[in-house]
C-alpha positions in Angstrom: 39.9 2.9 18.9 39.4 4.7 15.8 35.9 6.1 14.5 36.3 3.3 11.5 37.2 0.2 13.1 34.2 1.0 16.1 31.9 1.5 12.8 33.3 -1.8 11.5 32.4 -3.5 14.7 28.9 -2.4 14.5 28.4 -3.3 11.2 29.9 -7.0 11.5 27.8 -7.5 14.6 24.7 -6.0 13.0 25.4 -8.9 10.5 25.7 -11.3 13.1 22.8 -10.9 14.7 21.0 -10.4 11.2 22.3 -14.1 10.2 21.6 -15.3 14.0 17.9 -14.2 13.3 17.5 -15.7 10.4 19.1 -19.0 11.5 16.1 -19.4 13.9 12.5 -18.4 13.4 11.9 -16.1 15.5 8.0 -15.9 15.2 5.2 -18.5 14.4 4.8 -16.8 11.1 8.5 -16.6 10.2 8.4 -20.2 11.0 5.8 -21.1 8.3 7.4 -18.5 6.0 10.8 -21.0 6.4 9.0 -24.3 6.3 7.6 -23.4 3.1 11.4 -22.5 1.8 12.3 -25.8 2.9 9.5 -27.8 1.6 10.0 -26.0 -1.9 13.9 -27.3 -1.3 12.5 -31.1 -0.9 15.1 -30.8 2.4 13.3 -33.5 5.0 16.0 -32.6 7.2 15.7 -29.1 7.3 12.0 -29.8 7.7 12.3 -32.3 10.5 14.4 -29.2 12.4 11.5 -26.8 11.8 9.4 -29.4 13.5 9.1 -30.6 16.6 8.5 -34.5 18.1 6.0 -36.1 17.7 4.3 -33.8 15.1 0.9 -35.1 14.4 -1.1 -34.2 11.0 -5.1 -34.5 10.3 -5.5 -34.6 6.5 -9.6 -34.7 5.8 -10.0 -36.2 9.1 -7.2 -38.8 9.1 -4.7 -38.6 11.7 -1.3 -39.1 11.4 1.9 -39.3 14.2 5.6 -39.3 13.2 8.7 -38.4 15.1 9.0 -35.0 12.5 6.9 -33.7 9.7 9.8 -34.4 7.3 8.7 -38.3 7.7 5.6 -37.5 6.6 6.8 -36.5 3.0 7.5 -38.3 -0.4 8.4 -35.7 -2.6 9.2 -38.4 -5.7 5.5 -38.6 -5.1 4.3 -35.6 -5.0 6.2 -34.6 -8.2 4.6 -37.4 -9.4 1.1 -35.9 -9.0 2.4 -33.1 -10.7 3.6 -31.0 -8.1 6.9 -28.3 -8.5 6.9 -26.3 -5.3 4.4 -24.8 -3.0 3.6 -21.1 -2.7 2.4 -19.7 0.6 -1.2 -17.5 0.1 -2.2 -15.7 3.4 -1.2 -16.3 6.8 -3.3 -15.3 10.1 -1.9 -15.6 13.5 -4.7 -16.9 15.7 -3.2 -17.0 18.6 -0.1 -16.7 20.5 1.3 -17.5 24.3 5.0 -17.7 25.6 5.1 -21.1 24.4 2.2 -22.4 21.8 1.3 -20.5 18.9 -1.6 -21.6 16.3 -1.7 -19.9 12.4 -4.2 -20.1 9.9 -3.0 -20.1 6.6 -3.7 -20.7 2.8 -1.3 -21.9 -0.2 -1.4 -23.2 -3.4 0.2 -26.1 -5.1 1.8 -25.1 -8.7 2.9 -27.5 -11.5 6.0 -27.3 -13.8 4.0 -24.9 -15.8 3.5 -22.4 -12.7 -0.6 -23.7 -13.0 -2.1 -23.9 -9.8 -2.8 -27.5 -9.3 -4.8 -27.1 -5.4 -5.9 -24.5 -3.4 -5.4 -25.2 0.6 -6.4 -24.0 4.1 -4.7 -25.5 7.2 -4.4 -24.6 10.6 -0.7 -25.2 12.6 0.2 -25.4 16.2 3.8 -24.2 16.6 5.8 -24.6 19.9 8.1 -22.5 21.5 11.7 -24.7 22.2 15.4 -23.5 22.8 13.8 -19.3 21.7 12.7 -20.8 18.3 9.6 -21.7 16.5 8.5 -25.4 16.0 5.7 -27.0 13.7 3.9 -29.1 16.2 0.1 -30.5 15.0 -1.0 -29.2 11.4 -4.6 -29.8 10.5 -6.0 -29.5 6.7 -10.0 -30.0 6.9 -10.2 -31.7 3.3 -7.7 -34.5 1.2 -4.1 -33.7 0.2 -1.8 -35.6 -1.0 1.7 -36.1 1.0 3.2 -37.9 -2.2 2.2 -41.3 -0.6 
């Protein structure tokens, strides 16, 4: 085999794996970092596969249970209340097993106008299933509005 085709090889896997990688999320955090792309995308099914069944939600001390967190969700509502995407703040991982992960993060919700229209902390539980990353329970401690 020749010198180029073996580098060839090594490149197109490298980009395989590269793609395979970013096809799954391969850490609680990376999984955030990809539910927040696909919120921002208003994609309920790519949100219901970054979650996991049933996910269950506390919003100021209501609690919620749906078979995905992409049932949750009315984005015609939401951009009603002025929302145009979501922008991730800080993320802190708390804790982390084998299997169960829990993240503390902040983000803020921007208008049309790039104005930050709320300021929130929340706290997920991801599970581990099939070597990827899965929102499981996600508890906000004040009101926010799910577009309902």
């Amino acid at each position: 085999m020749s010198l180029k085709l073996f580098r060839s090889i090594l490149l197109l896997l490298g980009l395989l794996s590269t793609n395979l990688g970013l096809a799954e999320a391969p850490d609680p955090v990376s999984a955030i970092e990809k539910f927040f792309l696909h919120f921002n995308e208003m994609d309920k099914d790519k949100l219901n596969e970054v979650s996991d069944s049933p996910f269950v939600f506390s919003i100021g001390g209501n609690t919620t249970t749906a078979d995905r967190y992409g049932d949750l969700i009315n984005f015609e509502g939401l951009k009603k209340s002025g929302w145009a995407y979501s922008k991730l703040s800080e993320t802190r991982l708390i804790y982390q097993d084998e299997t169960t992960a829990m993240i503390d993060f902040s983000f803020t919700r921007h208008d049309t106008n790039d104005e930050v229209i709320s300021s929130t902390k929340a706290i997920y539980v991801l599970v581990k299933k099939q070597n990827t990353w899965k929102l499981k329970a996600g508890f906000i401690p004040y009101s926010l509005t799910l577009g309902h």
